[in-house]
C-alpha positions in Angstrom: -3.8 1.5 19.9 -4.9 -0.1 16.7 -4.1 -4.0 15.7 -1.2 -2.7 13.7 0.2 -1.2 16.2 -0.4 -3.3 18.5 1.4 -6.2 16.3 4.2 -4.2 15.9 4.8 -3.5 19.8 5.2 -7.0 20.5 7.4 -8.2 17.6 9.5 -4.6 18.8 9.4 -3.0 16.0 9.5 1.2 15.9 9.3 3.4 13.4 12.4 4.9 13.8 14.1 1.2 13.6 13.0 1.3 9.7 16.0 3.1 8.0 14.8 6.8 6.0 17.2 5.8 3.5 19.4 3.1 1.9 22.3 3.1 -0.4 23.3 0.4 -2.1 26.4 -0.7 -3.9 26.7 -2.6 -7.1 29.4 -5.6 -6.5 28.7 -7.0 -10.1 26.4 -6.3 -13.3 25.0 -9.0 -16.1 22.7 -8.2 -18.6 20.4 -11.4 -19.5 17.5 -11.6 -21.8 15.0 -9.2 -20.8 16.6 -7.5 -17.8 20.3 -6.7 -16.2 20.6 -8.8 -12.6 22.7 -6.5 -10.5 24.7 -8.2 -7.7 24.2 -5.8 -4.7 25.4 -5.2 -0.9 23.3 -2.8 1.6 23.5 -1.7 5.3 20.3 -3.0 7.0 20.1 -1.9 11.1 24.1 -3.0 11.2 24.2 -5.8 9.2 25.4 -6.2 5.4 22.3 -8.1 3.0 23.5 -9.1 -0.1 20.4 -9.3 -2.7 20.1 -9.1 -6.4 18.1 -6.2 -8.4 16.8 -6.9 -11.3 16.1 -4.2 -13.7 14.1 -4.4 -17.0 14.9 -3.2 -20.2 12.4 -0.8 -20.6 11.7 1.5 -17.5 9.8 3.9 -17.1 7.7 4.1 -13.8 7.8 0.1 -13.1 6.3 -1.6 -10.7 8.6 -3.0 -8.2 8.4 -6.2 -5.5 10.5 -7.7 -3.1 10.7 -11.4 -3.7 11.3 -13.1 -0.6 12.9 -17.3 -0.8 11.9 -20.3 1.0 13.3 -22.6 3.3 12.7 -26.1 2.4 15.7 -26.9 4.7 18.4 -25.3 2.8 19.8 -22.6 3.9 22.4 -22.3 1.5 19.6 -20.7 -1.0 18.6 -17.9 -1.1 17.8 -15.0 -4.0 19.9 -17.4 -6.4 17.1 -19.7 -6.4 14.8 -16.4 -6.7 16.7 -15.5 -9.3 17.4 -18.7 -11.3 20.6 -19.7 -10.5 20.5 -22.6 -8.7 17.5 -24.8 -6.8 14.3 -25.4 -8.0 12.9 -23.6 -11.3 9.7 -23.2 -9.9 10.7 -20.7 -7.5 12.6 -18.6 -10.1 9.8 -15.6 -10.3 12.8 -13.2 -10.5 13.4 -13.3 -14.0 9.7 -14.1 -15.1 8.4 -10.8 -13.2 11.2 -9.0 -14.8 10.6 -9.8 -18.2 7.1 -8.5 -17.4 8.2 -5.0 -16.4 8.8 -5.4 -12.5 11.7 -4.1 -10.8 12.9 -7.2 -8.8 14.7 -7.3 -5.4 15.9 -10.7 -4.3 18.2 -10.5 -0.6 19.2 -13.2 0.7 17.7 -13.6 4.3 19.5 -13.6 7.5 21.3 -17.0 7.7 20.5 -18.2 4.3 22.8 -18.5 1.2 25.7 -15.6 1.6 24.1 -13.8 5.2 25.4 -17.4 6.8 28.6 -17.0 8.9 32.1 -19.0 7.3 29.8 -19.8 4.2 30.4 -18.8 0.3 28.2 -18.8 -2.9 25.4 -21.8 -2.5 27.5 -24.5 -1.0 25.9 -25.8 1.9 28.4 -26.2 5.5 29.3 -29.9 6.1 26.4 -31.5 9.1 23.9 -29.4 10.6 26.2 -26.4 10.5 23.5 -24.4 8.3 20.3 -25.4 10.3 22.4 -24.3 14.0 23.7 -21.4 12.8 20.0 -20.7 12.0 18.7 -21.7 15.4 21.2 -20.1 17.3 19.8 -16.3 15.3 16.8 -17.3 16.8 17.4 -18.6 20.5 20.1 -15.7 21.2 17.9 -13.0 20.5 14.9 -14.6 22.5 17.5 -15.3 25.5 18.2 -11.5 25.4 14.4 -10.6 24.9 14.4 -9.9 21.1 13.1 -12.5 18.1 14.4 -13.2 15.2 10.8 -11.9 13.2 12.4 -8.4 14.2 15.5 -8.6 12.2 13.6 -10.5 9.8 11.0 -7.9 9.0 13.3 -4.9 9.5 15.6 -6.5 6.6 12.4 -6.4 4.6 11.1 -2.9 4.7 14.5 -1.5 4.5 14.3 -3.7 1.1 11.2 -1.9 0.2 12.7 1.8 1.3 15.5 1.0 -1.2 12.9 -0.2 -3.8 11.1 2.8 -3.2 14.1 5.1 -3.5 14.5 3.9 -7.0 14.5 7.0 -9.7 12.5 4.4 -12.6 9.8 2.6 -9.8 6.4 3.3 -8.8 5.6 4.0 -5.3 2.2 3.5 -5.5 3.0 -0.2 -7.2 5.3 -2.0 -4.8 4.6 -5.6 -4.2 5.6 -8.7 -2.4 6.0 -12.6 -3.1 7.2 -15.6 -1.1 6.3 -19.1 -0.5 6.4 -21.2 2.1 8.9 -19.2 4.8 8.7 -16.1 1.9 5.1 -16.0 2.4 5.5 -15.8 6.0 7.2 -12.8 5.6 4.9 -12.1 3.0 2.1 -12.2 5.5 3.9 -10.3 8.6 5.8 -7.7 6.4 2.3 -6.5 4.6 0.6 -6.4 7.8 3.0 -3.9 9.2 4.1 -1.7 6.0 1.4 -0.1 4.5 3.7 0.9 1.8 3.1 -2.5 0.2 0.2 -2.1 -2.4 0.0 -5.9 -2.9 0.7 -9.2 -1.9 1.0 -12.9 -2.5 1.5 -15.1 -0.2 2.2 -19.0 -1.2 2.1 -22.4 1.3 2.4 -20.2 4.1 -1.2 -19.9 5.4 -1.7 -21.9 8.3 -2.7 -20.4 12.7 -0.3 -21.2 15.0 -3.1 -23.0 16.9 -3.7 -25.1 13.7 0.0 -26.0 13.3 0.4 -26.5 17.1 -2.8 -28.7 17.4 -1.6 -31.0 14.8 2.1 -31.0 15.2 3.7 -29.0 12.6 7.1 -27.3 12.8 6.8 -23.4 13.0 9.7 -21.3 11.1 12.3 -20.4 13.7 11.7 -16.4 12.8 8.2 -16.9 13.9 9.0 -18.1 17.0 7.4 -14.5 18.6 6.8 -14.9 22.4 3.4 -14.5 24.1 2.2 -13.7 20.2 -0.2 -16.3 19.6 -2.1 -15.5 23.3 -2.9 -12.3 21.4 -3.0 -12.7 18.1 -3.0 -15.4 14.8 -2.2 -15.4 11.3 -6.0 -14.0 10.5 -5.0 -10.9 12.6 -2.0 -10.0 9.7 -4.5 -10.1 7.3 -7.1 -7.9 8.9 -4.2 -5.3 9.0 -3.5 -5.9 4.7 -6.9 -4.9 4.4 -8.2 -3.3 2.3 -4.9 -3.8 0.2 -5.0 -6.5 -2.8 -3.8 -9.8 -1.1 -4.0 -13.6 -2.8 -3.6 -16.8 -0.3 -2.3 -19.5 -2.5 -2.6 -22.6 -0.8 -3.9 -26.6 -1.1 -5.8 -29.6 0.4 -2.1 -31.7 1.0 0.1 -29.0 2.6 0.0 -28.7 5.8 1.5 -25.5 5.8 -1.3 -24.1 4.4 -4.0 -26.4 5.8 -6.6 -24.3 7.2 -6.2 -21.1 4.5 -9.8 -21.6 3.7 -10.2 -20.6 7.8 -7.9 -17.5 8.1 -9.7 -16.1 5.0 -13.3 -16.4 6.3 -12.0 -14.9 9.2 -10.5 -12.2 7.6 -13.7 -11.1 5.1 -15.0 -8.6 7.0 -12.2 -6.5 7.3 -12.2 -6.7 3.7 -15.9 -6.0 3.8 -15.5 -3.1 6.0 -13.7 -1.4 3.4 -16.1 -2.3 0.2 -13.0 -4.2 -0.8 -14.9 -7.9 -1.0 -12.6 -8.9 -4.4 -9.3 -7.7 -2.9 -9.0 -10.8 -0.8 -8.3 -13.6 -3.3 -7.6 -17.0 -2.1 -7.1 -20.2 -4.6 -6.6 -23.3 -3.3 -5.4 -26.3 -5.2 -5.3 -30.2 -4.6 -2.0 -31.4 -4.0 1.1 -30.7 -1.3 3.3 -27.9 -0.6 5.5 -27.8 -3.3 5.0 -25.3 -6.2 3.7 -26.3 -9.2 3.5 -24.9 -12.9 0.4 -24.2 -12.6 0.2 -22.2 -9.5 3.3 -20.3 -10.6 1.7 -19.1 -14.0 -1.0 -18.2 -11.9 0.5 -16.0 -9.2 2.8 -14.1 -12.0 -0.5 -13.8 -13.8 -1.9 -12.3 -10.4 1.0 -10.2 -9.2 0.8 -8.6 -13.3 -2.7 -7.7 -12.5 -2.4 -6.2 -9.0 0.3 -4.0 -10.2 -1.8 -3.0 -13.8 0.5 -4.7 -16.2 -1.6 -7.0 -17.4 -0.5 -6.1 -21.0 3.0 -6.8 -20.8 
């Protein structure tokens, strides 16, 4: 059995869990400079995700990505801060990669922004309402030998099915983006689904044995038992290989604090495959947060990967 696989057995995931299909319904349509944000629903593995899709002006074999949020401790965002809407403008690639041509879609993860339970809109629940709900996804499913990771990841590649499914996109041009728990994803999901042709992967990079050693929360979904006696975050990206993958990371977050590590460890695979400049990693000085510059830089990336450097 190959790494892949063998990553994929103990998160649980099979191939027949991935859905051959998805519909999707339009709840609500507005046109914006550049692009028309659709406000969408979709059945993923029994549950509803509510995302939006963003769809450029001009189309005509795009390139698509799924853009998946952050954290930062506030789960009532989700793709609106993706998108714009509300949050912080620096996570807002949404509109800037579909001004650029890319076919956007933005779900809200499970227990984030509308996917939390007796929750609307972006209005967070009074207390710690949002954060248990949250932990309770997690220590349920572990109590009844599942993760959350599973969930998590199958949400995602049923995402990229319906991205793929699309009569205007490119299937040889689908992409993914988060930061911080996005880029966790980011990192798990393009290990596993070959069907992503690039990645990038922002403030996420750090082993469980770094994080551990040092005393740094880990993300609830990747709470995976008995998955760091096996494996580490170096192991995901031996499996991108030899697929186009940037690390964005720096010196002050420790979320990303030994990137320059998981990298090194990772080259050869790269290597293997004559694929040396696929692994791109730029680190910056500062913490966690994004910043202007790193954002121009990823959309610059991401427009590269995908060929569209001339839009």
């Amino acid at each position: 059995m190959d790494l892949k696989s063998r990553i994929s057995e103990i998160i649980g995931i099979k191939a027949d869990d991935i859905a051959a299909s998805i519909e999707y319904r339009i709840i609500e349509s507005i046109k914006e400079a550049g692009y028309e944000r659709q406000l969408i629903e979709y059945n993923s593995n029994g549950d509803t995700v509510i995302a939006f899709l963003l769809i450029p002006e001009v189309l005509n074999n795009n390139p698509a990505i799924l853009i998946n949020h952050q954290h930062n401790s506030e789960r009532h965002l989700g793709k609106s801060e993706v998108c714009g809407l509300a949050g912080n403008p620096l996570q807002a690639f949404g509109p800037e990669l579909a001004r650029k041509g890319f076919v956007v879609l933005a779900p809200d993860s499970i227990c984030f922004e509308e996917r939390r339970k007796n929750a609307q809109g972006i209005v967070p629940l009074p207390g710690d309402e949002d954060f248990f709900q949250h932990l309770n996804e997690m220590c349920y499913r572990i109590l009844k030998g599942d993760n959350l990771m599973k969930k998590v990841l199958l949400d995602a590649m049923n995402g990229v099915t319906l991205l793929s499914e699309l009569t205007f996109t490119d299937n040889k041009k689908i992409g993914t983006l988060g930061h911080s728990y996005g880029g966790n994803t980011v990192l798990f999901l393009s290990a596993l689904d070959e069907r992503i042709c690039f990645s990038c992967a922002s403030g996420s990079a750090c082993t469980y044995e770094n994080r551990m050693l040092n005393d740094v929360g880990i993300e609830l979904a990747s709470v995976i038992p008995c998955f760091n006696k096996s494996y580490d975050i170096f192991d995901l990206v031996y499996c991108i290989a030899p697929r186009p993958l940037l690390i964005v990371s720096a010196n002050e977050d420790k979320y990303s604090r030994d990137a320059d590590f998981i990298v090194e460890q990772a080259r050869p695979s790269y290597a293997k495959y004559g694929a040396h400049n696929k692994l791109c990693h730029k680190r910056y000085n500062g913490g966690h947060g994004l910043t202007k510059e790193r954002f121009d830089y990823i959309v610059e990336w991401l427009c590269m990967s995908a060929g569209y450097t001339a839009l």
